[in-house]
ZAMARGU-4260 file (C-alpha; in steps of 0.2 Angstrom, whole numbers, plus 5000, padded with zeros to 4 digits):
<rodrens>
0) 4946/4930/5099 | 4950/4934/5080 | 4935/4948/5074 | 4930/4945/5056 | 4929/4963/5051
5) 4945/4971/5043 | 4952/4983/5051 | 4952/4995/5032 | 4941/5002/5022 | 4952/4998/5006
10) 4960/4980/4997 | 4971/4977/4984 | 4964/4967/4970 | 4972/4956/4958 | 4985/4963/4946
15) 4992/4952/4930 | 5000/4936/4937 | 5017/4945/4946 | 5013/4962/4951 | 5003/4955/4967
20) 5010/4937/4969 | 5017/4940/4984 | 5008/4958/4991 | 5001/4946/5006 | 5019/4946/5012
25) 5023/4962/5010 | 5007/4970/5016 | 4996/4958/5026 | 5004/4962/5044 | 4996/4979/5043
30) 4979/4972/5040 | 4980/4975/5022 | 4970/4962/5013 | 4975/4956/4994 | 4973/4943/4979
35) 4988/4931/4973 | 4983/4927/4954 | 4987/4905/4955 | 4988/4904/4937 | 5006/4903/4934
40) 5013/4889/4943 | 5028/4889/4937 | 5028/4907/4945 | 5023/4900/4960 | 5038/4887/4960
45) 5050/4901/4958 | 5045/4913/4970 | 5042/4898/4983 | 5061/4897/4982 | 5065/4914/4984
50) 5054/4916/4999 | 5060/4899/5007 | 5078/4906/5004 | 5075/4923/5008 | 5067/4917/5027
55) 5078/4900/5029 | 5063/4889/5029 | 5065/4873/5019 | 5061/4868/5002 | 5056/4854/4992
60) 5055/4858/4975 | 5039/4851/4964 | 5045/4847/4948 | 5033/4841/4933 | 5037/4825/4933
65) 5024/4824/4948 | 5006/4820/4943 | 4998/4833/4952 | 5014/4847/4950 | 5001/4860/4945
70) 4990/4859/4960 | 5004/4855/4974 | 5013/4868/4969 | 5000/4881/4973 | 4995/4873/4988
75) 5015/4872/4993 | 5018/4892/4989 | 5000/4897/4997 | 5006/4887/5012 | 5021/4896/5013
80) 5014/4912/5011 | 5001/4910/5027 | 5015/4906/5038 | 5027/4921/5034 | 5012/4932/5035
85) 5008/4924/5052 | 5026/4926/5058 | 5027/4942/5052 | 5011/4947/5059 | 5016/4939/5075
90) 5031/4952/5076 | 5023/4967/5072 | 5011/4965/5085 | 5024/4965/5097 | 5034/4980/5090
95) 5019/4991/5093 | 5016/4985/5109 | 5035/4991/5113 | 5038/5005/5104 | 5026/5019/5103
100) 5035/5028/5085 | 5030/5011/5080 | 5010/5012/5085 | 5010/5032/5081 | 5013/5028/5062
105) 5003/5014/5060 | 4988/5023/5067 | 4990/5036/5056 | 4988/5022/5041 | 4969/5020/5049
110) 4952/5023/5042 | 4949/5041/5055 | 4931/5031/5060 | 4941/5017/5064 | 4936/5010/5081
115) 4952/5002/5083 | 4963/5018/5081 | 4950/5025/5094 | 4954/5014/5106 | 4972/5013/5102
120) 4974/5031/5106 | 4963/5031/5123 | 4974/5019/5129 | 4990/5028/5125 | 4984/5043/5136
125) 4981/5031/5150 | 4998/5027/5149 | 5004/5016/5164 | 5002/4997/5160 | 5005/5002/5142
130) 5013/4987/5134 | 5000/4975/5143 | 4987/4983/5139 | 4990/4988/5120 | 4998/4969/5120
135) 4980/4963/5123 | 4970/4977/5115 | 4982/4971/5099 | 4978/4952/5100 | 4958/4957/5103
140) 4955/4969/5088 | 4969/4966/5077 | 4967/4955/5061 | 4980/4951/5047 | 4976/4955/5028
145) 4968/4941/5019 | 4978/4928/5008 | 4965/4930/4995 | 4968/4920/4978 | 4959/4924/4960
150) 4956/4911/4945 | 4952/4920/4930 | 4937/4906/4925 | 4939/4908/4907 | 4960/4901/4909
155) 4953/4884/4913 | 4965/4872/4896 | 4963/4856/4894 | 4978/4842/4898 | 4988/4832/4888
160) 4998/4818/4892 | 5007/4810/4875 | 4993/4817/4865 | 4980/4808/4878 | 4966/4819/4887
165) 4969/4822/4906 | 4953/4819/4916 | 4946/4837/4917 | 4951/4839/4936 | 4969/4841/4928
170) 4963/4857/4919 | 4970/4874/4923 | 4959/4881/4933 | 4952/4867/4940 | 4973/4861/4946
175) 4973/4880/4953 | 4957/4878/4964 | 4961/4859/4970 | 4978/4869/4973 | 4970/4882/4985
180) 4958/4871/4992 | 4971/4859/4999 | 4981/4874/5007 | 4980/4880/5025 | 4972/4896/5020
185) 4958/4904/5028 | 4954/4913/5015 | 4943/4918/4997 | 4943/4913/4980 | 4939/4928/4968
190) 4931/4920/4950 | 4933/4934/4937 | 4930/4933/4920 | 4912/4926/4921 | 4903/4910/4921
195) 4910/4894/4922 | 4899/4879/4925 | 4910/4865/4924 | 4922/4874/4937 | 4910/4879/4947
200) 4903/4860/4949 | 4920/4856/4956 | 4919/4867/4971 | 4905/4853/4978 | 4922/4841/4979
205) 4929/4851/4993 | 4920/4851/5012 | 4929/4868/5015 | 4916/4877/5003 | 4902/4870/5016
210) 4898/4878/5033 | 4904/4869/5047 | 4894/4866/5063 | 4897/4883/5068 | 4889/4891/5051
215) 4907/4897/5046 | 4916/4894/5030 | 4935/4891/5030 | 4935/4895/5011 | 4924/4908/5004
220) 4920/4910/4987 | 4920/4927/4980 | 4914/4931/4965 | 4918/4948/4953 | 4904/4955/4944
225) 4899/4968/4933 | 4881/4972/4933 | 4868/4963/4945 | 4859/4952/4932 | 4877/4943/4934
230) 4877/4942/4950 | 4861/4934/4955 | 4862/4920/4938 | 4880/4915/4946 | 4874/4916/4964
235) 4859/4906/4962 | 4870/4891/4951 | 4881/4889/4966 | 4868/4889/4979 | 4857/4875/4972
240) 4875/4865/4974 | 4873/4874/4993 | 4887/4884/4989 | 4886/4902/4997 | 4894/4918/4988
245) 4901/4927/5001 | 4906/4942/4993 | 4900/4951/4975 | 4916/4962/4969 | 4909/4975/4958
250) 4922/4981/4942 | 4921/4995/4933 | 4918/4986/4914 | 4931/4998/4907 | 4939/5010/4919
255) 4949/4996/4928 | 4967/4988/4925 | 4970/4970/4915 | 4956/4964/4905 | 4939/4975/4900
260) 4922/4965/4902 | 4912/4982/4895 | 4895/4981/4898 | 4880/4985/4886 | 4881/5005/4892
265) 4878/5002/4910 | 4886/5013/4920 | 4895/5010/4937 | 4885/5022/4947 | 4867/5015/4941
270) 4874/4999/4943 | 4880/5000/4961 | 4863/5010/4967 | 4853/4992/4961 | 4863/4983/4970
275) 4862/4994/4987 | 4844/4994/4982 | 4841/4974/4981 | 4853/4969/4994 | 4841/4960/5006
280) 4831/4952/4990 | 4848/4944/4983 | 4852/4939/5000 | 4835/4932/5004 | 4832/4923/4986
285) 4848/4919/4988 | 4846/4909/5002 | 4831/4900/4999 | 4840/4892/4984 | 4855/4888/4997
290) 4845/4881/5010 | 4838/4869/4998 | 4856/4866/4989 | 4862/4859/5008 | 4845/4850/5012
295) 4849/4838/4996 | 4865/4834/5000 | 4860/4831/5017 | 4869/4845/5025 | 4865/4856/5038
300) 4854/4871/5034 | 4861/4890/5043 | 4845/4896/5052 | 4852/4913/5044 | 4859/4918/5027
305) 4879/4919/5029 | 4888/4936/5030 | 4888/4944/5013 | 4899/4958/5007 | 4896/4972/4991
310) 4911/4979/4986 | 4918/4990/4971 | 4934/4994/4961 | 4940/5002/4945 | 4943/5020/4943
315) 4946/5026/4962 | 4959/5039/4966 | 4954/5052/4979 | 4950/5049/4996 | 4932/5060/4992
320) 4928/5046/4981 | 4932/5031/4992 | 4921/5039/5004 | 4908/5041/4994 | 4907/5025/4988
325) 4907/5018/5006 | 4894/5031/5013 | 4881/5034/4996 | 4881/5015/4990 | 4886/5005/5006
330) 4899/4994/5002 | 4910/4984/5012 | 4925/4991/5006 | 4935/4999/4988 | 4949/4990/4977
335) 4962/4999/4974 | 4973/4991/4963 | 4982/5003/4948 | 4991/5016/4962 | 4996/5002/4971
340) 5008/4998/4954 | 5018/5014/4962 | 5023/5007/4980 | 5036/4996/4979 | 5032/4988/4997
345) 5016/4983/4991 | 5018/4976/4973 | 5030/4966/4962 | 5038/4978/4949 | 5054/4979/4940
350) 5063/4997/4941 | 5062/5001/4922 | 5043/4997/4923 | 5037/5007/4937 | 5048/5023/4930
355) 5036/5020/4914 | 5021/5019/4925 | 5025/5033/4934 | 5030/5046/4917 | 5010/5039/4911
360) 5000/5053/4903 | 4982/5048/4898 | 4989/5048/4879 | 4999/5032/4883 | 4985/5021/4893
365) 4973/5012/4881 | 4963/4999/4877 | 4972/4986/4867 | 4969/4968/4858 | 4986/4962/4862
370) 4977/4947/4874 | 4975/4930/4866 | 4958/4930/4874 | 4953/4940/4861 | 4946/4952/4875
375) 4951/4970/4875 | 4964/4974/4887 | 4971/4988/4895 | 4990/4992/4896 | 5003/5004/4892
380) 5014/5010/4875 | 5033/5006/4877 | 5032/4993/4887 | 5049/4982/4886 | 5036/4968/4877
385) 5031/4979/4865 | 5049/4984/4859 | 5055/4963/4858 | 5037/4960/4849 | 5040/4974/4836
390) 5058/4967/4835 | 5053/4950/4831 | 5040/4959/4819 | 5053/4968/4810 | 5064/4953/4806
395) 5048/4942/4799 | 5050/4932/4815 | 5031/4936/4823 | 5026/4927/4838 | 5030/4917/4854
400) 5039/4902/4858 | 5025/4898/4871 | 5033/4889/4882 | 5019/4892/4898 | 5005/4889/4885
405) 4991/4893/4898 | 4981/4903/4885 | 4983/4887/4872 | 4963/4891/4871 | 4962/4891/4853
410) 4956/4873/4846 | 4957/4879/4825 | 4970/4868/4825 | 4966/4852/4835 | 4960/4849/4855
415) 4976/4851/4861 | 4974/4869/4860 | 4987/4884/4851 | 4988/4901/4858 | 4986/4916/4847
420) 5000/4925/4851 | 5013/4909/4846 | 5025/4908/4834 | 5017/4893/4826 | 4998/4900/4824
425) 5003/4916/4816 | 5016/4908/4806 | 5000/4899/4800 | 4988/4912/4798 | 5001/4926/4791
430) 5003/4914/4776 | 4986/4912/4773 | 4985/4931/4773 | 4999/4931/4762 | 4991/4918/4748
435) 4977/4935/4748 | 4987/4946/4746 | 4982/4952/4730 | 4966/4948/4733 | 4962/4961/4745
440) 4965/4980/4746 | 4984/4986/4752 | 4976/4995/4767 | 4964/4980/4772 | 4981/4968/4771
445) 4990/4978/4783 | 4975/4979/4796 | 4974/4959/4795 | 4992/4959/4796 | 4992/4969/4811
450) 4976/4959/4819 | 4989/4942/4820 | 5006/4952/4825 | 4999/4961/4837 | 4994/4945/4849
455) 5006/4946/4865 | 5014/4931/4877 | 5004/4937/4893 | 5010/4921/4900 | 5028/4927/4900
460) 5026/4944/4900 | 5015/4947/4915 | 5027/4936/4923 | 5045/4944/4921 | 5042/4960/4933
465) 5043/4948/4948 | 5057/4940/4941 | 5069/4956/4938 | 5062/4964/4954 | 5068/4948/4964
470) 5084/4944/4954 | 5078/4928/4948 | 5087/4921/4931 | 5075/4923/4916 | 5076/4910/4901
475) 5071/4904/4884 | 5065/4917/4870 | 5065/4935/4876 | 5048/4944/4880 | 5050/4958/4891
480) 5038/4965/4903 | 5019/4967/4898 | 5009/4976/4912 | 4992/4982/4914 | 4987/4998/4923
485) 4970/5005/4921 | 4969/5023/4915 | 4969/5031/4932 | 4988/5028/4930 | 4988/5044/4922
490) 4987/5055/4936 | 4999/5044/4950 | 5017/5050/4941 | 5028/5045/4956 | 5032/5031/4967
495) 5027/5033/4987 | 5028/5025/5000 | 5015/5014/5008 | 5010/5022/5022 | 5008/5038/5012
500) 4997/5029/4999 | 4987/5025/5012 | 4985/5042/5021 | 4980/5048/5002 | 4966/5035/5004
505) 4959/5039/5020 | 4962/5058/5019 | 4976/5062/5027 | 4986/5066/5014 | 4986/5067/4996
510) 5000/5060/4983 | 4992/5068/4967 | 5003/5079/4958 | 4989/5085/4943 | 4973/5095/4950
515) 4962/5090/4933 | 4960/5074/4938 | 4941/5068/4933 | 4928/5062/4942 | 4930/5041/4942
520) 4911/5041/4936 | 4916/5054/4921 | 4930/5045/4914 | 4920/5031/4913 | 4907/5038/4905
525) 4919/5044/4893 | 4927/5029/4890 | 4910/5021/4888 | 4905/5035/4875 | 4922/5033/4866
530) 4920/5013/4865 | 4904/5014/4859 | 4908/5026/4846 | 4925/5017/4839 | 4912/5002/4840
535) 4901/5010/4826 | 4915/5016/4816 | 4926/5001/4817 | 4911/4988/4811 | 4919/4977/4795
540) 4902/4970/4791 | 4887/4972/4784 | 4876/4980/4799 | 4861/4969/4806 | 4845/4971/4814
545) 4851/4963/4830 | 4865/4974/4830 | 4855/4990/4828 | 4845/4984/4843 | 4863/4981/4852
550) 4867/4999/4848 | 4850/5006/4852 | 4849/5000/4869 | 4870/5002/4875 | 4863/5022/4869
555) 4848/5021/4879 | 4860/5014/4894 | 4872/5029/4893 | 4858/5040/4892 | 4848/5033/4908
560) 4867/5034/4917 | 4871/5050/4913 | 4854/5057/4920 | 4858/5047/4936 | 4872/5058/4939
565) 4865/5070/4935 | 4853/5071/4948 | 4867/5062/4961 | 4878/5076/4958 | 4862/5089/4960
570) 4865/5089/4979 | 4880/5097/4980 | 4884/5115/4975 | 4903/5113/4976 | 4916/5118/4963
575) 4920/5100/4958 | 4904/5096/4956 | 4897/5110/4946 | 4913/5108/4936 | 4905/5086/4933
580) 4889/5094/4928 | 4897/5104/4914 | 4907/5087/4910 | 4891/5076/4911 | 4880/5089/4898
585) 4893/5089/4887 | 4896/5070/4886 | 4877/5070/4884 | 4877/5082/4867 | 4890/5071/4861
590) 4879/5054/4864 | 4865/5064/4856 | 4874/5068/4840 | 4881/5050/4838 | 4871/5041/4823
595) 4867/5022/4823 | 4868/5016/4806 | 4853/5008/4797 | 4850/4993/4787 | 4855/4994/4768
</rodrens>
């Protein structure tokens, strides 16, 4: 018997397309569950035979002459992936049924309410049929990580064949769920990025999505939100198709690693307290519309909602505040992704790359616009990208070769799609800047200027970590590594070791170095109060009704957060928290004296 419920508190989100490609592998025996990005195929291929190599199992390489290339080779590496983990698991198992070093620092990586460290250590005071019994005990209670996949929605490109459209099942992102919905995997799908409905209608072509006669779903869908308006408009759209949401994975708007969906001022606190509060409504409404999604595709109808989990991340760094979360707002369990960038058993990092990460100080982390989405994006200066884009830069070279071209988004200069941060689109627009020129004043030229340059080859760069971490020959136009740590990065400034990360998450240890550390709550108020205000000072044109009222209300929000603290902090008379109300009344002077501009 296999028990549903993980055995920790904790996952590992998503992180770029490299940094977690292969974190299953290295972390799902220990019950450690994670999230393999399946945009990059050409990743996928690579690391498919590296792993093959690296554990003698055979290998068929998918090249792109095949039809399907995209999708089979996801479903190929996800396949490959479940069976190391299960073979690895398998072992593992064993070694702590034999050896007791082996048992005694794994239970010391466990949640200290965990029932299953519990019973692991009653039965090591027994002691006389040990191995059998811990042996059956293990194979009862013990579960492996999840092989848990993300498709970033929004990365979902059109196909070209000889300039003819694809069908639009040979998109990105639709390739990458037909991809995981062929493999073996038992496992979810995390949709960030927000709302796609064409996508989301595809999920109806696979019976996997469905419950089977027993209620259970072999692939789950779960989808990451940032406030609970979100939630309930995307829940309800896949129920009506009688597809259930499984899990709703709450991200911090800004305080989180990759790209930043800010909210309209809504804090993360506020945020979580309405979902805690409306729990049973969402399941029920939920439901109802489910129910009725089934029922018209003549499918049978669960006489009970499905399991549905809430959980959060972005921001998290202290054992205090992971149990906080989990007792005061009730969530499943906390994502921690950017201190995960430090352990090199969990993630996929090149040397040079994790040094930088570790010498982070909260002046290098910030909020940039080097993603061709044309979302903000958080990353680090002097990354190895940085120095080859400046250098193209410098010798009037600016842009990619784009040879991945999954963020060809752009159609300003046909349907087949250009990337913003390509050679060829700001070759392009740089000239149309330059036949300006003198139109324009110097300082307003430079900005523009800098607006096109400073586009970067995520593709590429969010790639190459995984590739100089394995050894695996890079080619074609050099890129560098581009990575993505949220700013909590800032106060992890070593590497460690996996099972010492997780004792700093459970509280039995602590891998922090810097004791000014702020509240996860604080910082993202403050970065919430510095975005808005850079949001007023930044604007470049004429101001309008519609953006006063934009303004009004993201001020109102910050307000109505900041008195929520308040009053959560209220309970506690601790040092750390009288030292959060100082933080919080000072943050709130600073809203007050920020002036929203008026119409002209």
């Amino acid at each position: 018997m296999v028990l549903s419920k993980s055995i920790h508190t904790f996952h590992i989100p998503v992180m770029g397309l490299a940094y977690t490609i292969d974190s299953p592998i290295r972390v799902a025996q220990y019950g450690i569950s994670s999230v393999i990005s399946i945009i990059d195929d050409e990743l996928m291929e690579k690391m498919n035979a590296f792993y093959s190599k690296k554990f003698n199992l055979p290998y068929q390489e998918i090249s792109k002459k095949a039809q399907d290339y995209r999708a089979e080779r996801i479903t190929s590496y996800l396949n490959l992936v479940d069976s190391i983990v299960k073979e690895k698991f398998s072992k593992f198992k064993t070694e702590l049924a034999e050896s007791k070093l082996a048992l005694e620092s794994f239970m010391a990586t466990l949640p200290n309410k965990s029932s299953i460290k519990e019973g692991l250590f009653n039965l090591m005071n027994e002691g006389s049929t040990l191995k059998d019994n811990i042996e059956n005990y293990l194979e009862m209670h013990l579960k492996a990580g999840d092989i848990d996949v993300n498709i970033m929605t929004k990365v979902d490109k059109d196909n070209f064949v000889k300039s003819e459209q694809l069908p639009v099942e040979f998109n990105d992102a639709h390739a990458s769920l037909r991809g995981f919905a062929n493999s073996n995997l038992n496992s979810s799908v995390v949709l960030s990025a927000g709302m796609n409905p064409r996508l989301y209608s595809y999920f109806e072509n696979f019976k996997d999505f469905f419950p089977d006669k027993n209620n259970q779903l072999k692939k789950k869908i779960i989808l990451k939100v940032s406030d609970y308006r979100s939630a309930t408009i995307q829940g309800r759209f896949l129920a009506k198709k009688g597809l259930w949401v499984s899990e709703y994975r709450i991200e911090s708007g800004l305080n989180c690693g990759g790209h930043a969906f800010a909210t309209d001022g809504f804090l993360l606190g506020p945020i979580l307290e309405e979902f805690k509060n409306k729990k049973d409504e969402l399941i029920n409404e939920t439901y109802d519309v489910f129910a009725k999604g089934l029922n018209q595709k003549g499918l049978a109808v669960p006489e009970q909602p499905l399991d549905l989990k809430f959980t959060v991340q972005g921001g998290v760094g202290t054992a205090d505040e992971h149990e906080f979360l989990l007792e005061n707002f009730q969530v499943d369990s906390v994502g921690w992704g950017t201190p995960f960038l430090l352990v090199p058993e969990a993630t996929s990092v090149d040397k040079q790359t994790r040094a930088l990460l570790a010498n982070a100080k909260e002046k290098d982390l910030y909020l940039s616009n080097i993603s061709p989405l044309g979302i903000p994006f958080n990353t680090i200066k002097g990354t190895t990208n940085e120095y080859h884009k400046q250098k193209r830069i410098d010798s009037n070279k600016a842009g990619s070769s784009c040879p991945k071209k999954y963020l060809s988004l752009s159609k300003e200069f046909g349907p087949e799609g250009i990337c913003t941060a390509s050679k060829k689109y700001q070759e392009v627009k740089l000239q149309e800047l330059e036949a300006k020129r003198f139109e324009v004043a110097p300082a307003m030229y430079e900005n523009a200027k800098v607006k096109i340059t400073e586009k970067a080859c995520l593709c590429v760069g969010l790639a190459n970590a995984s590739y100089l971490e394995n050894g695996i020959k890079i080619k074609g136009q050099e890129q560098g590594v581009v990575i993505c740590p949220g700013p909590n990065m800032a106060y992890f400034d070593k590497e460690v070791s996996l099972s010492k990360m997780m004792q700093h998450i459970y509280g039995n240890g602590f891998v922090l170095s810097r004791v000014d550390r702020p509240n996860m709550f604080v910082k993202e108020l403050k970065m919430y109060l510095d975005y808005f205000k850079n949001e007023i000072a930044t604007i470049s044109e004429e101001v309008t009704t519609k953006q006063i009222k934009k303004w009004e209300a993201f001020k109102s929000n910050l307000f109505y957060g900041i008195a929520y603290y308040q009053n959560l902090f209220q309970s506690s008379v601790s040092s750390e928290n009288t030292n959060t109300q100082r933080e919080l009344q000072l943050y709130k002077e600073d809203l007050i004296t920020v002036v929203i501009p008026e119409l002209e």
